[in-house]
C-alpha positions in Angstrom: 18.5 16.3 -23.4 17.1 14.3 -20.5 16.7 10.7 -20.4 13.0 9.1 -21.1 11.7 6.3 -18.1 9.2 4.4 -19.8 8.9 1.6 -17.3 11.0 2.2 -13.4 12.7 4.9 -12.3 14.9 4.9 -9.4 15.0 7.5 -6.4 18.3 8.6 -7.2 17.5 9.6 -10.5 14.2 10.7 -10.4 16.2 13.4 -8.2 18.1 14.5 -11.0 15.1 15.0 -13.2 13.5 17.4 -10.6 12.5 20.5 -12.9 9.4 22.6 -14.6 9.7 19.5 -17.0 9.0 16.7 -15.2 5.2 16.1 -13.6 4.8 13.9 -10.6 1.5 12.0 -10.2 1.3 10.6 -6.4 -1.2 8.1 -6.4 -1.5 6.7 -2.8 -4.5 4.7 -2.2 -5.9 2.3 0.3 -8.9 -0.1 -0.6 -10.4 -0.5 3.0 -9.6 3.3 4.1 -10.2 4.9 0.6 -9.4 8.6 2.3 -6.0 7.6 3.4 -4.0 8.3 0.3 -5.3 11.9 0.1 -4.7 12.4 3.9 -1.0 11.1 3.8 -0.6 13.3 0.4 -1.6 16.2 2.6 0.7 15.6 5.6 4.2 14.7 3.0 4.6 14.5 -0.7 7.7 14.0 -3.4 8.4 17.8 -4.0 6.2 19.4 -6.9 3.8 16.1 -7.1 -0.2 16.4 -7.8 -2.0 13.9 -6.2 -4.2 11.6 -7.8 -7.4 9.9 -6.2 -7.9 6.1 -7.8 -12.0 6.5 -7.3 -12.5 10.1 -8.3 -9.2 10.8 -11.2 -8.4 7.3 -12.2 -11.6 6.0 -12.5 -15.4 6.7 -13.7 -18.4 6.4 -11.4 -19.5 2.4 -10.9 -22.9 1.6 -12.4 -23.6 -1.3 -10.5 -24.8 -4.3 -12.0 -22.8 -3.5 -15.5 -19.8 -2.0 -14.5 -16.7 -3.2 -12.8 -15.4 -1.3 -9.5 -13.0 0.8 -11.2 -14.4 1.7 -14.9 -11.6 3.8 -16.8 -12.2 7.4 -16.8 -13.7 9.5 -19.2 -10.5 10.4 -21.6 -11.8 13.6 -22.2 -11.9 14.5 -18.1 -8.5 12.6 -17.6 -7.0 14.4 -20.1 -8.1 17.6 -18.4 -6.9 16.2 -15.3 -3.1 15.9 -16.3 -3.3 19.4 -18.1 -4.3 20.8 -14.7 -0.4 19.1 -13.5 1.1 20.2 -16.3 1.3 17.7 -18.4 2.4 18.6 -22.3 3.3 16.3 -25.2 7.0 16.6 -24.2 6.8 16.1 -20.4 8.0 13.5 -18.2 5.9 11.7 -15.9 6.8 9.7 -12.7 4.0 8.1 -10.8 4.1 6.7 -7.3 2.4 5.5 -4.5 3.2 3.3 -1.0 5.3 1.5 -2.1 4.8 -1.4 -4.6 2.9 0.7 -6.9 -0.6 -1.2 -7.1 -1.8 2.0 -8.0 0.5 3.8 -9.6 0.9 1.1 -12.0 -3.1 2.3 -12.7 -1.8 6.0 -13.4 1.1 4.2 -15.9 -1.3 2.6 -17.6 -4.0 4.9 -18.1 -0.9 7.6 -19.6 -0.3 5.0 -22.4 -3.4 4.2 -23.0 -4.3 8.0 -23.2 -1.2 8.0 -25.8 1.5 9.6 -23.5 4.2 6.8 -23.2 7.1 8.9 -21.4 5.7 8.4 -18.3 7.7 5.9 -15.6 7.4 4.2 -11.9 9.4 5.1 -9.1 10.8 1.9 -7.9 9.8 1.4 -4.3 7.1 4.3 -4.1 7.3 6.7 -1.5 8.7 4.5 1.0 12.0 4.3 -0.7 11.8 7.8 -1.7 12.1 8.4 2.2 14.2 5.6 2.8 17.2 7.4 1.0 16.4 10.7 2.7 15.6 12.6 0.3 13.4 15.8 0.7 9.7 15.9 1.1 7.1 18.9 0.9 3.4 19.6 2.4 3.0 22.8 -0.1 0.0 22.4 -2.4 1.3 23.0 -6.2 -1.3 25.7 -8.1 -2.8 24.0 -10.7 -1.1 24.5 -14.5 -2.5 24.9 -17.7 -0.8 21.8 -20.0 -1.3 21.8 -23.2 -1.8 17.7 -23.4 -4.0 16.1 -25.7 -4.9 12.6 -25.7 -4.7 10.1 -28.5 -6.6 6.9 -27.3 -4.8 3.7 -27.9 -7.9 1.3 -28.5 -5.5 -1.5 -28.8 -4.2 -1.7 -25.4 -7.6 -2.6 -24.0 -10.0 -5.7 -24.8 -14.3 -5.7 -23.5 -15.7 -8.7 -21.7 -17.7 -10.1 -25.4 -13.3 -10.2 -26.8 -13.0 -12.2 -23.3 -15.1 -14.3 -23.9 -14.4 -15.9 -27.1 -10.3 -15.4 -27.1 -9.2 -17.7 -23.5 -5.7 -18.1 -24.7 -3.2 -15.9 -23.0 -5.3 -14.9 -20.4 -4.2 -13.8 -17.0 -5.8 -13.3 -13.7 -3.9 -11.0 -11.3 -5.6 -12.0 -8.4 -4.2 -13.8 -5.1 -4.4 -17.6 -5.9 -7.1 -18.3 -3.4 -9.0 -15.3 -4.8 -8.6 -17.1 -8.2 -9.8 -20.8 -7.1 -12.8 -19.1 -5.5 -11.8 -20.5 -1.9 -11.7 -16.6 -0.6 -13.2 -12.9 -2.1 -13.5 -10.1 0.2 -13.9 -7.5 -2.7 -17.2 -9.3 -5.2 -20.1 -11.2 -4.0 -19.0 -14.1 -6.5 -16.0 -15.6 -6.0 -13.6 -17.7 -8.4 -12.4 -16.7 -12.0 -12.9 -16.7 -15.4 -12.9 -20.0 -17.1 -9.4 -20.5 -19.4 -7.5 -17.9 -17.3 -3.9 -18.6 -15.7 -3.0 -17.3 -12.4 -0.1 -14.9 -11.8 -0.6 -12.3 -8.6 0.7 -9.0 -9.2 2.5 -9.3 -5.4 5.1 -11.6 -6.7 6.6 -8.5 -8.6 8.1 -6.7 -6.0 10.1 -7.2 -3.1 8.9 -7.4 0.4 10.2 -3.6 0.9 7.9 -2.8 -2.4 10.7 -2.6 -5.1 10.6 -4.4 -8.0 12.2 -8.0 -8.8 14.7 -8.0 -11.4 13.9 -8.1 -15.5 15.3 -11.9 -15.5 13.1 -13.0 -12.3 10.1 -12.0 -13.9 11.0 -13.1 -17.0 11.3 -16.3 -15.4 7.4 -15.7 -14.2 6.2 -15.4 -17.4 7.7 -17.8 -19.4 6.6 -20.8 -17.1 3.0 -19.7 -17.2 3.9 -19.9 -21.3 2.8 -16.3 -22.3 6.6 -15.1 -23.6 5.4 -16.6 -26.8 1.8 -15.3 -27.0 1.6 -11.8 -29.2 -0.7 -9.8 -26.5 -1.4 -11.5 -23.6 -4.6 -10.3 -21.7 -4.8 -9.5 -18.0 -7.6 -9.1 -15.4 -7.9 -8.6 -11.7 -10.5 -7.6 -9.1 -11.3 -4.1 -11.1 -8.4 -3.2 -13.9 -6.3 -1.8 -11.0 -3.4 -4.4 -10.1 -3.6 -6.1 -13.6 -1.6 -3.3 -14.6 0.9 -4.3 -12.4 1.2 -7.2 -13.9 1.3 -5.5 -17.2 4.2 -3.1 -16.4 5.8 -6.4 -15.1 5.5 -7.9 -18.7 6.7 -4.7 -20.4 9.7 -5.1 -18.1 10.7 -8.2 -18.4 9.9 -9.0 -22.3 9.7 -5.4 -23.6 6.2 -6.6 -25.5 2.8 -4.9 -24.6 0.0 -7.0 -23.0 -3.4 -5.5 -23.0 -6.0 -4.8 -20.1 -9.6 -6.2 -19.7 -10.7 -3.4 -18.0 -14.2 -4.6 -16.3 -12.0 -7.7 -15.1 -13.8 -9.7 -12.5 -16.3 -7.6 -11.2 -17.4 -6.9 -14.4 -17.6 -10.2 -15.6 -19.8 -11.4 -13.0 -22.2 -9.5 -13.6 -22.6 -11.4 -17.3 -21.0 -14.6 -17.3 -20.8 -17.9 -15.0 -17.4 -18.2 -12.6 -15.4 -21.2 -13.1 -13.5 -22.2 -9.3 -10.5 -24.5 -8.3 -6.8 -24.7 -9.6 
């Protein structure tokens, strides 16, 4: 029997698992150019992969003024989403994007939290996917007919009113001067949410995109004190890159942390920003 990923997976052996069994999810995404992913899916892909649009498959339409930027999908549409790869109960999935998996880390997440926890990262993306030369296709796959069916795990996600009250443990994902408030290019209000520690989801990875080592994040974690907190809660922008951060903890202390979805831009829209270190 094959080998589960549940967190990275290398090029080298995501190689070996090439087969009807395993489903790729390619998950390429830019924030400022948001048809990019889909046009660089199109020109080169990871053999077999379905491609996976972060506004229109891994997220629900914005209600502005009471949503975040990136609501979680409806279950019932995702889940017909990753029948349409080929997902089944018994499948492996690998998820990828550029490289440093901002996004796929999204796909990862939403797969757990839909109930399916064989699903893994590829370490690097698609960058180090080419960098070892291995092959690439421009085929479209036909769409399948999985036989998934998802089993929501309520207790890997927290709403704004849990926020709120419970401070301790709580993690902003955001670039530090996003955090103090001094810069936001994404919301119109800028800063954070009072009683929340700052730990960016680019110190993860590498400057080529791969990942840092289980001990080097461990180290991450257990000077901003959450190795010792059951559940930790992370936020970002929009519930994207906070899952970053949460693969990183799942990494590096084998514990699950939990998502507030609506993170920032949700929060503004109901509670007062705090700003500063």
């Amino acid at each position: 029997m094959a080998p589960s990923f549940h967190t990275l997976i290398e090029p080298d052996e995501l190689i070996q698992l090439q087969h009807e069994s395993t489903v790729i999810l390619d998950c390429r995404f830019v924030l400022t150019d948001k048809d990019a992913g889909r046009q660089a899916y199109l020109k080169s892909y990871i053999p077999t992969a379905y491609y996976l649009d972060l506004d229109h498959d891994l997220s629900s339409p914005v209600q502005k003024g009471i949503t975040g930027r990136h609501p979680l999908p409806h279950p019932d549409i995702l889940e017909s989403t990753l029948r349409a790869s080929g997902l089944s109960a018994d499948r492996q999935v690998i998820v990828y994007d550029q490289s440093n998996g901002a996004y796929a880390a999204r796909a990862w997440w939403l797969l757990n939290w839909l109930g399916h926890d064989r699903v893994a990262v590829l370490n690097g993306g698609f960058d180090a996917w080419c960098r070892a030369g291995l092959p690439t296709d421009n085929q479209w796959p036909a769409p399948q007919k999985g036989t998934f069916s998802a089993h929501l795990q309520d207790d890997l996600v927290v709403d704004r009113e849990y926020v709120n009250v419970h401070k301790e443990g709580l993690v902003d994902s955001r670039a530090f001067d996003r955090y103090t408030g001094a810069y936001e290019p994404l919301d119109p209000v800028a800063g954070h949410i009072d009683g929340a520690v700052c730990l960016p989801f680019m110190e993860n990875t590498e400057a080529d995109g791969t990942w840092k080592l289980k001990d080097t994040l461990a180290e991450r974690f257990s000077e901003a004190n959450l190795t010792a907190i059951e559940n930790p809660v992370f936020y970002c922008g929009s519930g994207v890159t906070a899952c970053h951060n949460i693969l990183a903890y799942k990494i590096a202390t084998g514990k699950t942390a939990r998502l507030y979805a609506g993170s920032w831009s949700e929060w503004i829209n109901y509670y007062p920003a705090a700003t500063g270190p």
